[in-house]
N, C-alpha and C positions, 0 to 999 in steps of 0.2 A: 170316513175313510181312515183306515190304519195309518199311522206314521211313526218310522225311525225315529228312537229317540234313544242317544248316545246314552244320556243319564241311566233311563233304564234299562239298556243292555249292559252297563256295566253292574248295577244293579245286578239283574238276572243271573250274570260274573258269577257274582258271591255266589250262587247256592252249588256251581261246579267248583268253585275254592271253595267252601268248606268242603266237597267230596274227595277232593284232591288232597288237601290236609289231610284226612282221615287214613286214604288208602295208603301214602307216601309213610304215614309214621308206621302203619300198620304191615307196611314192608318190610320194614328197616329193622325193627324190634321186635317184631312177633317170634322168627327164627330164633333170635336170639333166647326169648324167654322160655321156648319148645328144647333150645339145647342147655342152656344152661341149668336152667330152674327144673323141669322135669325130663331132662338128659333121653331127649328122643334122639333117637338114630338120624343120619341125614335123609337117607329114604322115607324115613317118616314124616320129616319137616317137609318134606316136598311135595308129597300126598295133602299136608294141612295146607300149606298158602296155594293148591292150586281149588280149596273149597270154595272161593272168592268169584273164580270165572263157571263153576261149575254151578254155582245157585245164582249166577246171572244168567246161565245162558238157558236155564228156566223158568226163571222169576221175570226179567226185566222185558223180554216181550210179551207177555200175556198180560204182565202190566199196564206197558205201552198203550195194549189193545184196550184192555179196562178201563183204560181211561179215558180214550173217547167216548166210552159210553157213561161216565160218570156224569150227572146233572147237578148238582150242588150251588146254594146261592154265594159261594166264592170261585166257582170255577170246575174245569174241572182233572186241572192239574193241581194245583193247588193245597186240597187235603190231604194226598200222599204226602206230601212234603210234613204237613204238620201232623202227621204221625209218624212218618216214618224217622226226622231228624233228630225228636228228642228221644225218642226207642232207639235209636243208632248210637248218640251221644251218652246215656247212662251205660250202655253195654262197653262202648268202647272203655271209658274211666273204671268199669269193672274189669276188663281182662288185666292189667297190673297188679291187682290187689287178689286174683286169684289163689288161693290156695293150694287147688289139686288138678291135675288136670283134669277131670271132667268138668269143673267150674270155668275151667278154662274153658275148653272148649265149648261150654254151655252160649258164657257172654260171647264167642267170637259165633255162633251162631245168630244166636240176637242178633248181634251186629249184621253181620251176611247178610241175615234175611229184610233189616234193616233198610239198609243202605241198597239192597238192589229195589225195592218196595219203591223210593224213590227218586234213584236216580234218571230215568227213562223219561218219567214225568217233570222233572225240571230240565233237562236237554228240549223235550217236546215243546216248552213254550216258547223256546227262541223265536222256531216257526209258528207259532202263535199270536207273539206281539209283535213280529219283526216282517216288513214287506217282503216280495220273494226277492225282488232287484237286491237290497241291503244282506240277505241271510249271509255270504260268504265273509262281509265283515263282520256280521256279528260272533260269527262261528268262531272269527277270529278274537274279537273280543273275550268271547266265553273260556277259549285254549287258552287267553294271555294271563285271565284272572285262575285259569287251572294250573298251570307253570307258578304264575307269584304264590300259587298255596302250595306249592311242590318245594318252593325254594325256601318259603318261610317254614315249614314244616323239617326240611333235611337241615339247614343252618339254625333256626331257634330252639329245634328240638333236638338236636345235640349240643347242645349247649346245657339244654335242661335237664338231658338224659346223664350229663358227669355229676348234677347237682343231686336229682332223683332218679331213678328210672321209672316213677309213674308222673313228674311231669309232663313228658311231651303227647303222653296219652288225654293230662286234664286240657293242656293247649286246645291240641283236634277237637274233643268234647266239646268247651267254651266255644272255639270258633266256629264249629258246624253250627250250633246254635246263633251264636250272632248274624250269621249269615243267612240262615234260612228264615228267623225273626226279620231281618232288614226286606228278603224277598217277597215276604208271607204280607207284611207291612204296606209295600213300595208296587208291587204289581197287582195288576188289574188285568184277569184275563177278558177276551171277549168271547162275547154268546153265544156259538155255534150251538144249531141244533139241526139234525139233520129233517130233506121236509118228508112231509106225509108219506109219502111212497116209497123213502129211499131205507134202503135195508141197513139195520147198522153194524158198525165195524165187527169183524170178527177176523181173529188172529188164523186159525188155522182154515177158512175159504182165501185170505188174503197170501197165505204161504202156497195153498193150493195154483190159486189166479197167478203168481208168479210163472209157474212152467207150463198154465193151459192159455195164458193171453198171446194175440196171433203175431204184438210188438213188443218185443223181447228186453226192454233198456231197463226196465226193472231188476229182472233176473242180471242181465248181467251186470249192471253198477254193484249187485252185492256180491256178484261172484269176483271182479276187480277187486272189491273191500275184503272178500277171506284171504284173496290170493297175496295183495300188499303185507297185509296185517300178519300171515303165516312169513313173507320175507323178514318185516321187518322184528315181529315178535322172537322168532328163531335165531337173530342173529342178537337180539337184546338178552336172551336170556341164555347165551353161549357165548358173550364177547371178555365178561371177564378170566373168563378160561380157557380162552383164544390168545388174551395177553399175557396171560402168566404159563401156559403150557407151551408157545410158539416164537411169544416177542419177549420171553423171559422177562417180562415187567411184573410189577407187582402188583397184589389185587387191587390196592387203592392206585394204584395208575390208572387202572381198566375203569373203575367207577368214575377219575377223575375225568376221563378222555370222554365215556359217558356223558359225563356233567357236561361236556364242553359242545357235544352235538345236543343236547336237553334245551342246554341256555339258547343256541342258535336256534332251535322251534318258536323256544320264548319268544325269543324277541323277532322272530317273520313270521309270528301268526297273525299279526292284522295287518300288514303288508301281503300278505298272501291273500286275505281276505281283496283288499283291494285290486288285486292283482286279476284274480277271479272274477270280481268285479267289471275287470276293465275289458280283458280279452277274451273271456269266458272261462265258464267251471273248467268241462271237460279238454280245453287247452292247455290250462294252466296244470291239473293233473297230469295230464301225458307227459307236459314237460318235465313236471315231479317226476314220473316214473321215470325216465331219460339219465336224469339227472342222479337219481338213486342206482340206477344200475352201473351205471360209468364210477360213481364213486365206489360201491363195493367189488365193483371188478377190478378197480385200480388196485384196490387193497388185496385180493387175491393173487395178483400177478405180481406186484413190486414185494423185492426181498426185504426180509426185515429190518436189516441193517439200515436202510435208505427209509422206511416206516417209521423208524424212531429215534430218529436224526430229530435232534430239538431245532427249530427255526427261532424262537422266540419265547420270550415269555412277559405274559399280561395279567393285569389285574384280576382275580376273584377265578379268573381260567388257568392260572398257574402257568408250565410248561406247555409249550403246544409245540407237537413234533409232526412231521409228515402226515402221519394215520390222524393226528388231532385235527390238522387240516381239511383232510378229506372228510370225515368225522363232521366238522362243522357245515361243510357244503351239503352232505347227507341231511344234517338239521334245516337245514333249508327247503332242499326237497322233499322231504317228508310233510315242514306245513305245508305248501303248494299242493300237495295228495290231500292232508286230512282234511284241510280248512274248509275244501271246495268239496268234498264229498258229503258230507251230510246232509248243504242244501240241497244237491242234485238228488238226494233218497228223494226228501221229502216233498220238492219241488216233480216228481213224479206223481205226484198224490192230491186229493185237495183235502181242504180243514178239517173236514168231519176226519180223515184217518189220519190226521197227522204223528199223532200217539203209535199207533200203529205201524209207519213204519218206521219210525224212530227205533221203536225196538226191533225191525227188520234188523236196520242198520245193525243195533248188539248184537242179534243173533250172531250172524253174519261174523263181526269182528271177534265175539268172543268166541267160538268153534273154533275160531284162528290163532286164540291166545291158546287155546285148550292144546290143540293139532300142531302148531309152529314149533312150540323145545323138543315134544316127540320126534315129529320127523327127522327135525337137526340133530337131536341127539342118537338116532339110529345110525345115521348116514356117520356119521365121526366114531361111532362105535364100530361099525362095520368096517372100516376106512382103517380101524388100529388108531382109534385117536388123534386122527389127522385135523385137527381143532379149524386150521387154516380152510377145509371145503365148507364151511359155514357163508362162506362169502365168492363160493361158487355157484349152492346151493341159489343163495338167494334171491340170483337174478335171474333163474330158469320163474321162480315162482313171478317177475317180475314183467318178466315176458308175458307169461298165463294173463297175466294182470291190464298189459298192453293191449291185446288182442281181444277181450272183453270191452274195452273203453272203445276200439277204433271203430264200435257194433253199435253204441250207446248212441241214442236219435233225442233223448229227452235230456230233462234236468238242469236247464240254463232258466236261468232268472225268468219270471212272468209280465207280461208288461201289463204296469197299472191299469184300470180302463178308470179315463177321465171319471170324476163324480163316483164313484162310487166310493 
């Protein structure tokens, strides 16, 4: 019989912290090296960092799907990882050292193809090792060990980046590796094999069976996940231009006000777990969604003046003003959505697909990363740069998002059967 075990869901942790390392530095600096060092236009930088979602949202479900069908005597999530970590890790410590751009752009391919290769397969073993009752905390665990590599990544690698600027690139490198080494080391997948008769997974009958199955909670938990993830993607990648075009703050206000809803996911992703846990997935979501729309609607309707009125100021959060308030309550509802959404995918499904729809789930959210700045940025462009409907925008998607969940029949926790 499977059994929770905190040690190695923290464990497990590490291989979405070293991911989260990677991508957080790879955020931060890559623009930079694209503007400074080979002087591309902004429109061009924009085209390069959106390569990231656009070779995942090919790559990481077919992988997903492969990987159920992988038999291997370590598993068969497991060998993505050990190739795909230290190919991810030399590429990464290559892009700094770049010379031209096409070198450049060579190792940030590596990388890409990299890191999509196995990130799908180290999310999939959560629900692998982890009972269905427990997934919501572990999910939670997984998001808390994703944020500590997010925080250690922005604070330790700027720090390394006034020292060197290919510092905090060796950082990610060393730590994706230590991480993935600890996981590769410490976990123990179990032996699914599907029996005699049963057909195995395949990525596009299962994208098909989504809109010909006669109980539709499939289709629509991923159509809730485009609709959330387009709210909240749109309004993350238009807020710092929200504050400095409308609340006349400054770009590192917007990043800081950022940090301050980031850090509140932090630290309620395994509280949200719990929470999930207690009263159910698709409860606990709704109330996220509730609670996410109220806060960006407050911020659309209250004048600026009253938005950036300072209330306080705290440790490691700096200034917290009005919108930082609201801001943080958003961070909250956001884990109550993400925490609980990915068991409810997978808990649609049983073991032999779980790979499979794990990468539903990316699909799904990365079309959403891809779809969410576009939308936002048309509607503000067409508006005459009215920066402030980003956050009127986001609760129409929010609603979309509502109205899919009140449909949803599946995806709450499994109950053990005694002995087995």
């Amino acid at each position: 019989m499977m059994k929770f075990s905190y040690p190695k869901t923290f464990l497990l942790g590490l291989g979405f912290f070293g991911v989260s390392v990677i991508w957080s530095v790879y955020n931060a600096y890559v623009p930079i090296f694209l503007q400074d060092r080979f002087l591309l236009a902004t429109g061009f930088i924009g085209i390069f960092m959106t390569l990231d979602n656009i070779a995942a949202l090919f790559i990481q479900p077919a992988v997903g799907a492969w990987s159920d069908n992988v038999r291997t005597r370590i598993g068969r999530r497991l060998p993505f990882i050990l190739v795909g970590a230290p190919i991810g890790a030399l590429a990464f410590i290559f892009l700094p050292l770049a010379s031209s751009l096409f070198l450049f752009f060579l190792a940030a391919l590596f990388l890409l193809l990299a890191m999509a290769v196995w990130r799908t397969p180290v999310v999939a073993l959560m629900p692998d090792i982890t009972p269905s009752e427990h997934r919501s905390v572990a999910n939670g665990i997984i998001n808390l060990m994703g944020g500590l590599g997010a925080i250690i990544a922005f604070l330790g690698g700027a720090a390394l980046y006034d020292l060197n600027p290919e510092y905090p690139f060796l950082l990610g490198a060393v730590l994706v590796v230590l991480s993935a080494l600890l996981v590769l080391l410490f976990i123990r997948e179990p032996k699914v094999y599907p029996a005699a008769n049963e057909e195995r997974p395949n990525l596009l009958k299962s994208v098909a069976g989504l809109f010909t199955a006669e109980e539709k909670s499939p289709l629509l938990i991923l159509l809730a996940i485009l609709f959330w993830f387009v709210s909240y993607n749109g309004l993350e990648a238009f807020f710092t231009l929200y504050t400095t075009n409308y609340l006349s703050l400054t770009a590192s206000d917007g990043a800081r006000l950022l940090g301050q809803l980031s850090l509140l996911f932090v630290i309620f992703a395994l509280p949200a777990g719990y929470i999930g846990k207690a009263i159910g997935r698709r409860v606990s979501i709704m109330i996220g969604i509730v609670l996410f729309a109220i806060g960006v609607g407050s911020i659309f309707i209250i004048p600026p003046a009253t938005l950036t009125h300072v209330l306080t100021k705290l440790p490691v959060l700096g200034q917290v003003p009005v919108i930082g308030l609201i801001l943080m309550g958003i961070g909250i509802a956001w884990a109550l959505i993400n925490i609980n959404s990915l068991p409810m995918v997978v808990d649609m499904t049983d073991d032999l697909h779980l790979g499979t729809f794990t990468g539903l789930y990316y699909l799904f959210s990365t079309i959403a990363a891809i779809a969410g700045p576009i939308i936002y940025g048309w509607v503000v462009e067409l508006a005459g740069n009215r920066f402030n409907l980003v956050f009127l925008v986001s609760p129409i998607f929010l609603v979309f998002a509502m109205l899919c969940m009140v449909f949803v029949k599946r995806g709450e926790a499994k109950k053990a059967l005694p002995n087995s």
